[in-house]
C-alpha atoms as an extended CHARMM CRD file, in Angstrom:
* protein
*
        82  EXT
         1         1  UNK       CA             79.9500000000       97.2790000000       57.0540000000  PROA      1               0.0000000000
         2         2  UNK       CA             77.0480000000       95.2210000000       55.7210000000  PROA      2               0.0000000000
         3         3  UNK       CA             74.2090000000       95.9370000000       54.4310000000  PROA      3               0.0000000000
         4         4  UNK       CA             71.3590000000       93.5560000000       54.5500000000  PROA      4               0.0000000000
         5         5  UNK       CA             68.4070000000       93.9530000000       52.5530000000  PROA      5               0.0000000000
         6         6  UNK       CA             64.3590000000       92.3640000000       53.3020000000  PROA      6               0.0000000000
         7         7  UNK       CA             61.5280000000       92.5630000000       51.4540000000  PROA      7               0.0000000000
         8         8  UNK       CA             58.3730000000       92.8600000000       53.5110000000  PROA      8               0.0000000000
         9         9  UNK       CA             54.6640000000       93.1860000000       52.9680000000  PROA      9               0.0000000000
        10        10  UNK       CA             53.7290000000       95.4690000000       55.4730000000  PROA      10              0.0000000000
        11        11  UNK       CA             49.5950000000       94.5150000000       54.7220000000  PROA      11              0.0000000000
        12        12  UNK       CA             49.9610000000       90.8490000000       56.0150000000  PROA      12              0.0000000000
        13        13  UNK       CA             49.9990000000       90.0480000000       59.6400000000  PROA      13              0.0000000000
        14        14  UNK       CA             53.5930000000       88.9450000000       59.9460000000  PROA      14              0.0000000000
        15        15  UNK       CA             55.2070000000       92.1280000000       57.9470000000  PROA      15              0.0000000000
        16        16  UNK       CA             53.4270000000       94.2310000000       60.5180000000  PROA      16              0.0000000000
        17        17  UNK       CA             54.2570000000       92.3600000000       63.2460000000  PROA      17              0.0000000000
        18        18  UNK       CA             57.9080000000       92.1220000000       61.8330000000  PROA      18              0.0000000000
        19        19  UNK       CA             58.5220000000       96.1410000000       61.4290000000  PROA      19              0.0000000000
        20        20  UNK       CA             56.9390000000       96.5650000000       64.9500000000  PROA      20              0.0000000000
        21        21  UNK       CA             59.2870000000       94.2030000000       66.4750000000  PROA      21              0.0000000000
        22        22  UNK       CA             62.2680000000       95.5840000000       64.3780000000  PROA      22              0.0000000000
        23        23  UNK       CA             61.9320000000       99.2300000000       64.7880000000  PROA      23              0.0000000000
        24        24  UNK       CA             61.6480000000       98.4280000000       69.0350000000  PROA      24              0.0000000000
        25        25  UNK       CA             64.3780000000       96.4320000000       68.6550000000  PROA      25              0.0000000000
        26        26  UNK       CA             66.8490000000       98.1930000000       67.2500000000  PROA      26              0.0000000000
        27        27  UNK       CA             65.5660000000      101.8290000000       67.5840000000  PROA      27              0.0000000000
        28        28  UNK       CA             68.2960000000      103.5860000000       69.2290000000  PROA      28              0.0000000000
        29        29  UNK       CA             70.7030000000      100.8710000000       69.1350000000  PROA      29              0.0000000000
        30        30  UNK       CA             74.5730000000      102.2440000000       67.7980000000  PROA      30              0.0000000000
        31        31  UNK       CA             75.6080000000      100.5300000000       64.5720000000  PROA      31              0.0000000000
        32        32  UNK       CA             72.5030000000       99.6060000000       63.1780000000  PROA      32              0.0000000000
        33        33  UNK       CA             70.6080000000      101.9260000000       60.7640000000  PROA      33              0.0000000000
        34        34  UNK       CA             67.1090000000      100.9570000000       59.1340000000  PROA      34              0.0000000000
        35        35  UNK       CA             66.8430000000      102.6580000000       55.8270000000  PROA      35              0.0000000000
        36        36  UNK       CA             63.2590000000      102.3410000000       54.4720000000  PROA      36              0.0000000000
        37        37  UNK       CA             62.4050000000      102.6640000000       50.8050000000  PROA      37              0.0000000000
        38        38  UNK       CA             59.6480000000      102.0210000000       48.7020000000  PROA      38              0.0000000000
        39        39  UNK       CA             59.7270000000       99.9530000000       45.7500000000  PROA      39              0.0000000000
        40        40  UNK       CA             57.5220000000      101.7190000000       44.0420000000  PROA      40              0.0000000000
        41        41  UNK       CA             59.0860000000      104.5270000000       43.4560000000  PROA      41              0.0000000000
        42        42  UNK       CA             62.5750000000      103.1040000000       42.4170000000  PROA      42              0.0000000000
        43        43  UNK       CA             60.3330000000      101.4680000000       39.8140000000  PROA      43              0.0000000000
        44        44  UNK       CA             58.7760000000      104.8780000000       38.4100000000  PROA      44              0.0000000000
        45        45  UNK       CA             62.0330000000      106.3820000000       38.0800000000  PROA      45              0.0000000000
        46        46  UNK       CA             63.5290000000      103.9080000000       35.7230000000  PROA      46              0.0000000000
        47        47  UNK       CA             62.7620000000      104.4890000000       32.3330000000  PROA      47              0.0000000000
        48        48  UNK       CA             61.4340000000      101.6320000000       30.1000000000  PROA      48              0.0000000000
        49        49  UNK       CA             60.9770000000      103.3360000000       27.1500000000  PROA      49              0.0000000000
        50        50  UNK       CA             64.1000000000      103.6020000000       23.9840000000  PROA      50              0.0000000000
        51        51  UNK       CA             64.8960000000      106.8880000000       23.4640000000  PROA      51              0.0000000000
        52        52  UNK       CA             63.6540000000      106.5150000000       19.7650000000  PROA      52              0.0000000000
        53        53  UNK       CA             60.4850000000      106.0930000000       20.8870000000  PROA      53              0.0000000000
        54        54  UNK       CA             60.7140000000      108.9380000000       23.2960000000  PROA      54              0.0000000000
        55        55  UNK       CA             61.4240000000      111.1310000000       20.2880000000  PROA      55              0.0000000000
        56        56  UNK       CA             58.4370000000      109.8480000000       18.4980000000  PROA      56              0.0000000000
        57        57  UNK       CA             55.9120000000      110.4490000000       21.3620000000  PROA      57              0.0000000000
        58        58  UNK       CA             57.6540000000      114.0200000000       21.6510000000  PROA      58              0.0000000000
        59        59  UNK       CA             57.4520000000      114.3780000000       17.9380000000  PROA      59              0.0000000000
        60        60  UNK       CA             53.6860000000      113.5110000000       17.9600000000  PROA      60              0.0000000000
        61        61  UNK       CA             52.8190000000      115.8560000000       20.6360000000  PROA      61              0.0000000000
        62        62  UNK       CA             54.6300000000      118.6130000000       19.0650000000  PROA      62              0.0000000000
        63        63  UNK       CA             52.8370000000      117.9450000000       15.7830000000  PROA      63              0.0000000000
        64        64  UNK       CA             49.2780000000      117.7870000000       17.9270000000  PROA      64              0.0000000000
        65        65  UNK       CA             50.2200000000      121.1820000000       19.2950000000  PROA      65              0.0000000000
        66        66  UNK       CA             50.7530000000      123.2140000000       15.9700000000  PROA      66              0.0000000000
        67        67  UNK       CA             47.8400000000      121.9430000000       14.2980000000  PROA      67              0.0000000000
        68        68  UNK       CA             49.8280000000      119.2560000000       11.6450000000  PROA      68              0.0000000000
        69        69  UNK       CA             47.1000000000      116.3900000000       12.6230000000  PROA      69              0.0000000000
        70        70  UNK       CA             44.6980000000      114.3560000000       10.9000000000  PROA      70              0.0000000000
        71        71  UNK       CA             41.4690000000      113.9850000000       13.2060000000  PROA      71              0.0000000000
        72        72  UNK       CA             39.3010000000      110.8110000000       11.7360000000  PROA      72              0.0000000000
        73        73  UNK       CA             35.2870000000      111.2690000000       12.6930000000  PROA      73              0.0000000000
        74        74  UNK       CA             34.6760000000      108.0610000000       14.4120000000  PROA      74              0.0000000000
        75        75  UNK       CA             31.2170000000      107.8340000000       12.5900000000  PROA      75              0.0000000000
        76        76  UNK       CA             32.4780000000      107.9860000000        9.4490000000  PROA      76              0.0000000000
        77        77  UNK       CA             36.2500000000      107.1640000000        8.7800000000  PROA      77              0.0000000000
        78        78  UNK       CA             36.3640000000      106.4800000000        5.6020000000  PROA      78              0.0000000000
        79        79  UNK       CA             34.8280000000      110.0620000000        4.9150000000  PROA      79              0.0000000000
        80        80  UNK       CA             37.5910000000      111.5880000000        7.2120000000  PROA      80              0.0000000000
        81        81  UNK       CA             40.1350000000      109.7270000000        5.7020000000  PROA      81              0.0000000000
        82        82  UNK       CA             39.2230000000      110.6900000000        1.8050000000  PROA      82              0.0000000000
């Protein structure tokens, strides 16, 4: 078995008219499967961020949540600060 893979923009004028042609051309046809994905979405699932930084971010929120935060007054931040 082989597995072929195409990337096509389905907004331009040939990807459309290349998935209309392919799925009437090989809809129902034994042996040939067309597996759509979307890029996207395999994209979203991977995870760019270290899990150090992870911990952090998890760390922060945790702190944010029980009160253990220092707010600074945009207006004045060297009076929030001091």
């Amino acid at each position: 078995m082989t597995t072929l893979t195409i990337k096509i923009n389905e907004r331009t004028k040939a990807g459309k008219a290349f998935m209309a042609m392919s799925e009437s051309f090989f809809k129902g046809v034994e042996g040939i499967e067309i597996i759509e994905s979307d890029s996207k979405k395999i994209k979203v699932e991977k995870n760019i961020y270290s899990p150090e930084f992870i911990a952090k971010v998890k760390k922060a929120e945790k702190n944010i949540k029980e009160g253990k935060t220092t707010r600074l007054n945009p207006e004045d931040i060297w009076g929030s600060i001091l």
